[in-house]
N, C-alpha and C positions, 0 to 999 in steps of 0.2 A: 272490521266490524265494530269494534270497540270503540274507536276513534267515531264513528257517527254516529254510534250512540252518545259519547260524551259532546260531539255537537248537540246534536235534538235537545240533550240535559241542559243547555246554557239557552235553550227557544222559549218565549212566553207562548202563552195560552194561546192567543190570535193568531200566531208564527205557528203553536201545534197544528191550530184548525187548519189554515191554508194548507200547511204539507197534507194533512189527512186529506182532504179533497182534493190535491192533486194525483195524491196516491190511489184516492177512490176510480177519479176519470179516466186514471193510465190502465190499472188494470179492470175496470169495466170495460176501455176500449180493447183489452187484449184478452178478455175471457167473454164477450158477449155473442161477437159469432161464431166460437165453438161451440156455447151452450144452442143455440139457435142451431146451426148444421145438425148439431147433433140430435135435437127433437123434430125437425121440420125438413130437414135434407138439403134446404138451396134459402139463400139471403133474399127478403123482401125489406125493403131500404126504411119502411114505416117501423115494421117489427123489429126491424136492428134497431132503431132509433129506441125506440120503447124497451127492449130488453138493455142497453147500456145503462136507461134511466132508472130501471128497478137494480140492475145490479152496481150502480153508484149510489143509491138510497140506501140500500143493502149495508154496503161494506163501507162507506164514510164512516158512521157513528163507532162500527168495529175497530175500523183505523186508528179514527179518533182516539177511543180507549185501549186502544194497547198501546198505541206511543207515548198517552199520558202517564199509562198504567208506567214505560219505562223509564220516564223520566222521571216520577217520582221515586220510584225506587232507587236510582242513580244518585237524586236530590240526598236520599239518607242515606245511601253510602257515603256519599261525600259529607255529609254530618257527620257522621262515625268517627270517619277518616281523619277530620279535624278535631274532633272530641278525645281524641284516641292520640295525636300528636301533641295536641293542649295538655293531657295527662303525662306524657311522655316528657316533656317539658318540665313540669312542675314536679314530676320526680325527683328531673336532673338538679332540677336546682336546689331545691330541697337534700338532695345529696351531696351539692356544690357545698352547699353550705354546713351541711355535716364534716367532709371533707376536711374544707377549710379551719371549721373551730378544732379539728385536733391537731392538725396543721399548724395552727397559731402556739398551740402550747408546746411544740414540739422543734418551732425554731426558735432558736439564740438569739440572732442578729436582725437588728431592725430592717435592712435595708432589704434582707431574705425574702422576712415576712409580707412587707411591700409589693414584692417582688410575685411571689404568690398570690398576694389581693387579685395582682394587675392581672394576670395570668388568668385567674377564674373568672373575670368579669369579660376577657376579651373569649375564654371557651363560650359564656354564654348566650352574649351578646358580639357576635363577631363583626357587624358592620359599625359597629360604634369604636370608637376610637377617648381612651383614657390616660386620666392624670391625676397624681397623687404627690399631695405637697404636704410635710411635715414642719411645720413651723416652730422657729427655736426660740430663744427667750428675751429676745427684742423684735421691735416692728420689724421685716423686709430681710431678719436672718430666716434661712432655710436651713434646716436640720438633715431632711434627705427631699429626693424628688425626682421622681422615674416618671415615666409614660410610654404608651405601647407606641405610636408610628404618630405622631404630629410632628411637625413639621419644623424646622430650625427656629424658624422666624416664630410658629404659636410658642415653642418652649421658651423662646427665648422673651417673650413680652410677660408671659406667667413669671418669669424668674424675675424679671426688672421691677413688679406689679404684685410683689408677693408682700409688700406692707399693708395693699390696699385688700387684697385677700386677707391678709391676718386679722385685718380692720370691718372685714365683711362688708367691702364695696363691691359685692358681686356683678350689678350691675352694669357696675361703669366699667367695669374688665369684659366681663361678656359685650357691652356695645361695641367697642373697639375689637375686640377678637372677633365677630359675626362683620369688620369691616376689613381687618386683613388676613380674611380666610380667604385661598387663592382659586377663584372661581368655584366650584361646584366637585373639586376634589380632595384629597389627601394623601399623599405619596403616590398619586397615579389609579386611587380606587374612585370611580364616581360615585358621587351622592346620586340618587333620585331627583331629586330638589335641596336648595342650598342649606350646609348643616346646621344644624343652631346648637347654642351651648350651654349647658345647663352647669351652675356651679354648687355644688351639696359644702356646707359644714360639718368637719366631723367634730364635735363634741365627745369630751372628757366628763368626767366628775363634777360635779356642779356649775356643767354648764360650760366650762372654759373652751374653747378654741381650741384644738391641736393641729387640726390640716382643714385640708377642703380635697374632698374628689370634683374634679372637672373633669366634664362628659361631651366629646364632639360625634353628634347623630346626626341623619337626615331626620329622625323625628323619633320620639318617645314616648310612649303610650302611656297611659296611669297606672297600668298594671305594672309596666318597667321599671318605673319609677318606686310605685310600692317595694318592690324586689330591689333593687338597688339600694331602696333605703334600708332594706332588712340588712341588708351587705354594709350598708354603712355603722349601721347600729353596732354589728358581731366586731368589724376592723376597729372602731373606735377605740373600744373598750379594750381590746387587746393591744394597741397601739399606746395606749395610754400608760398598759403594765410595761411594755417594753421600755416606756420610759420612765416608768417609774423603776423601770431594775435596773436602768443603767446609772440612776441619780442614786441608787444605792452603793453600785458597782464605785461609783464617784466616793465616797462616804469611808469604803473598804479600802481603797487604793489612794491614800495621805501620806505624807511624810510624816513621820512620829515632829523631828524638830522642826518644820518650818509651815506645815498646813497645807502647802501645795500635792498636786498630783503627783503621785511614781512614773514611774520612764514605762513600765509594764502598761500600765491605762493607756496614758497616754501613746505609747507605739502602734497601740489597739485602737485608739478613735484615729490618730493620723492615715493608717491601712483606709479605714471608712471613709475619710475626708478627699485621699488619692481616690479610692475608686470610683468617688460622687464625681470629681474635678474630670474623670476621665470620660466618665458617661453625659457629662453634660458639661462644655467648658465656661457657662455662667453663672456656677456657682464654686466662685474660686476661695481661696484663703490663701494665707500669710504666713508667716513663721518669725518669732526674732528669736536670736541666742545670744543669752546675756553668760556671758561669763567675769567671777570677782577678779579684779587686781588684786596683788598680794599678799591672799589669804595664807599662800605657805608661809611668807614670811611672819605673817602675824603668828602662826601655828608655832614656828620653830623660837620667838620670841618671847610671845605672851601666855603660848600655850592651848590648847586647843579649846578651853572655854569660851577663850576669846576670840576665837577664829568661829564658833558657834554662835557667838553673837553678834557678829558682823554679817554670818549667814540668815540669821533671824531680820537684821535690818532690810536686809536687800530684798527678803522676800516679804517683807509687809510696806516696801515703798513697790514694788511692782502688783503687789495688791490691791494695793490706793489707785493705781491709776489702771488698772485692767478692767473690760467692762464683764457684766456678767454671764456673755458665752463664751468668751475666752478661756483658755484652757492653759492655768498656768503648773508646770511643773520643775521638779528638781530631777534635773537629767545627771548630775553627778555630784561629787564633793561641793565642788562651786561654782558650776555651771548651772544653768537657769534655761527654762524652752517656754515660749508663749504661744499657743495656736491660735490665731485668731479668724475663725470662722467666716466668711462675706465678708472679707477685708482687703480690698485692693492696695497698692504698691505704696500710693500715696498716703494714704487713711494709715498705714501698718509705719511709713514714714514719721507722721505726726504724733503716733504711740511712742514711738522709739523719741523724741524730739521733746517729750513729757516726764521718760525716765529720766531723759540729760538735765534738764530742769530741775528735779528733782534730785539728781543726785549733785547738785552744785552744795546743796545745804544740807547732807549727809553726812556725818561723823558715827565712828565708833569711840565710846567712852571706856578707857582701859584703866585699871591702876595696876600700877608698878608693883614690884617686891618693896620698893621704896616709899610706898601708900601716896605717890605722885599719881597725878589723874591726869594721865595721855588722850591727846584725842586726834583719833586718826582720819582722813577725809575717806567715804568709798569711794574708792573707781571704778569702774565696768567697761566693757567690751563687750559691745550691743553687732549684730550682724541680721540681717533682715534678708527677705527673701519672700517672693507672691508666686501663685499657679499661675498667674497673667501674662506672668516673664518666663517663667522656668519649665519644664515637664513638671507635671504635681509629683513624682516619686522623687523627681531631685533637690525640690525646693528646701527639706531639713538640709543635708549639704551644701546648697550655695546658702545659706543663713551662714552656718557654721565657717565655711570657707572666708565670709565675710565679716564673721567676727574674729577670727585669726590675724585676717588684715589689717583692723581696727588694732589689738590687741597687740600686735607687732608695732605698728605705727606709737601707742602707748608707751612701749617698753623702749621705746630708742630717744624719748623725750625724757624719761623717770626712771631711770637705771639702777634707782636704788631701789625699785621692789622687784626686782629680779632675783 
């Protein structure tokens, strides 16, 4: 019964009237001559005729309005219905977003917090499909970058196209992604109709750039969009302290003598850089290990002032030539680590190939007990290492392992800084 009722609710006006007048002629054929037998005793074919006609006159307009009577009543149930899910909705999100802002204050780690964005936008909107790109401090570095279910090929054209994102060529990333999006699906869920892609800016503090959410729908409404943008507003700006705590976190974690990073930090952003490299293998990095030549010996010589300022040299000539997402630290007495973030094997080659250059016209200036001014050449033992080659958790080891080789190969030509 319910079910033809919510047909008749989906019939127009002219579709009500027919049914009513078919409803009037069936049962005026089927109650006309019992009413007839019943006053008159026996059927005369004129008077049947005549009593069908008063009693289809009769009960048409009765039909008429009770079917209409039920379909509008249906009509505002089903407004309710919607009005009452629409609220229900706008709860949630408004909750989402509650949620979320104590959420934000409450994780540490950027990639978490991301983590969570992505999480609440895919509870709300589950047919859409997201991505989140934190951009680092050159054009086409990436900082981090998750996404809920796209596809090898979309991730991988966002990660190759992340300068022209940085650069806010939305367009022309969106043209090309709406042409190798693969027919009308995404890991196996169909579109409706083919997705289109919508790319948001997130903005910092006056305006600066820090990411962009990319959004893959069959379609998005302006109220989705409003709501997104709300989402976008609250992530920005928590996004922005994230990193602004981490460039403090940077600030706290130096080496008193040489400016660079501690091994502490730095263990801590490499953790971050492995788990990015494992969750998506296009956004790789590099590693070199510079280790000094014969600083014991300068130590047990000239004395550790001097071995101190040989340590100062090397780390203000790999300052010179490091760019500024690079992450240079002091991993020991006289060992040296450079992370370099979106640095393929090659690229991490040509770094290493600038130090050597560099250190051709390298000296330490020492004076003697004898107030003789020595001047010693530096040498190093540089060892390299990319995620493109290695497992990203082994690449700080085969660096290391590759400046051992270097460093061996050193020691068996210059025997006198052993």
């Amino acid at each position: 019964m319910r079910r033809l009722l919510e047909i008749l609710a989906r019939l127009k006006l002219y579709q009500i009237f027919l049914v009513s007048v078919f409803s009037a002629v069936l049962l005026a054929a089927l109650i006309a001559p019992q009413i007839y037998r019943f006053i008159e005793g026996e059927i005369n074919t004129g008077i049947h005729v005549a009593t069908i006609l008063s009693t289809f006159l009769v009960t048409t307009p009765l039909i008429y309005l009770y079917i209409l009577n039920i379909v509008r009543l249906l009509e505002h149930e089903e407004r309710i219905k919607k009005a009452n899910a629409n609220t229900r909705w706008k709860n949630q999100v408004f909750r989402s977003l509650l949620e979320l802002s104590v959420s934000m204050h409450q994780t540490e780690e950027l990639p978490a917090l991301i983590d969570k964005i992505l999480a609440t936008l895919k509870d709300l909107y589950s047919d859409c499909e997201f991505a989140v790109m934190i951009h680092g401090n050159r054009p086409g570095m990436i900082r981090y970058f998750a996404t809920t279910s796209l596809t090898d090929k979309e991730k991988s054209y966002l990660v190759d196209h992340a300068a022209q994102l940085a650069q806010k060529e939305f367009d022309t990333v969106v043209e090309v992604l709406e042409q190798i999006t693969p027919g009308n699906q995404t890991n196996g869920k169909n579109f409706v109709q083919p997705p289109t892609w919508t790319i948001l800016p997130m903005h910092g503090r006056g305006q600066n750039l820090i990411g962009t959410l990319v959004i893959k729908a069959a379609d998005i409404d302006t109220y989705a969009k409003e709501i997104m943008t709300l989402f976008l507003e609250q992530i920005s700006v928590a996004t922005e302290n994230k990193l602004l705590a981490i460039e403090l976190e940077k600030l706290a974690n130096t080496d008193a003598l040489t400016g660079a990073y501690n091994r502490t930090f730095f263990e801590k952003e490499l953790r971050r850089y492995v788990q990015a490299a494992y969750r998506n293998p296009d956004i790789y990095f590099s590693i070199l290990v510079i280790d000094i030549n014969g600083l014991k010996e300068i130590n047990d010589k000239f004395g550790h002032a001097a071995g101190d300022q040989l340590i100062i040299i090397v780390s203000r000539l790999l300052m010179g030539i490091i760019r500024e997402a690079d992450l240079l630290t002091r991993f020991g007495g006289d060992e040296f680590v450079i992370l370099c973030p979106n640095t393929n094997s090659h690229q991490v080659h040509l770094i290493e190939q600038q130090i050597r250059d560099k250190e051709k016209s390298a000296e330490v200036i020492i004076q003697s007990e004898d107030s003789d001014t020595i001047k010693i050449p530096v040498r190093m033992s540089i060892g390299t290492a990319c995620s493109t080659d290695s497992p990203a958790d082994q690449v700080i080891s085969r660096a290391d392992a590759s400046m051992f080789e270097d460093k061996e190969a050193f020691y068996n030509q210059r025997s006198r800084y052993r």
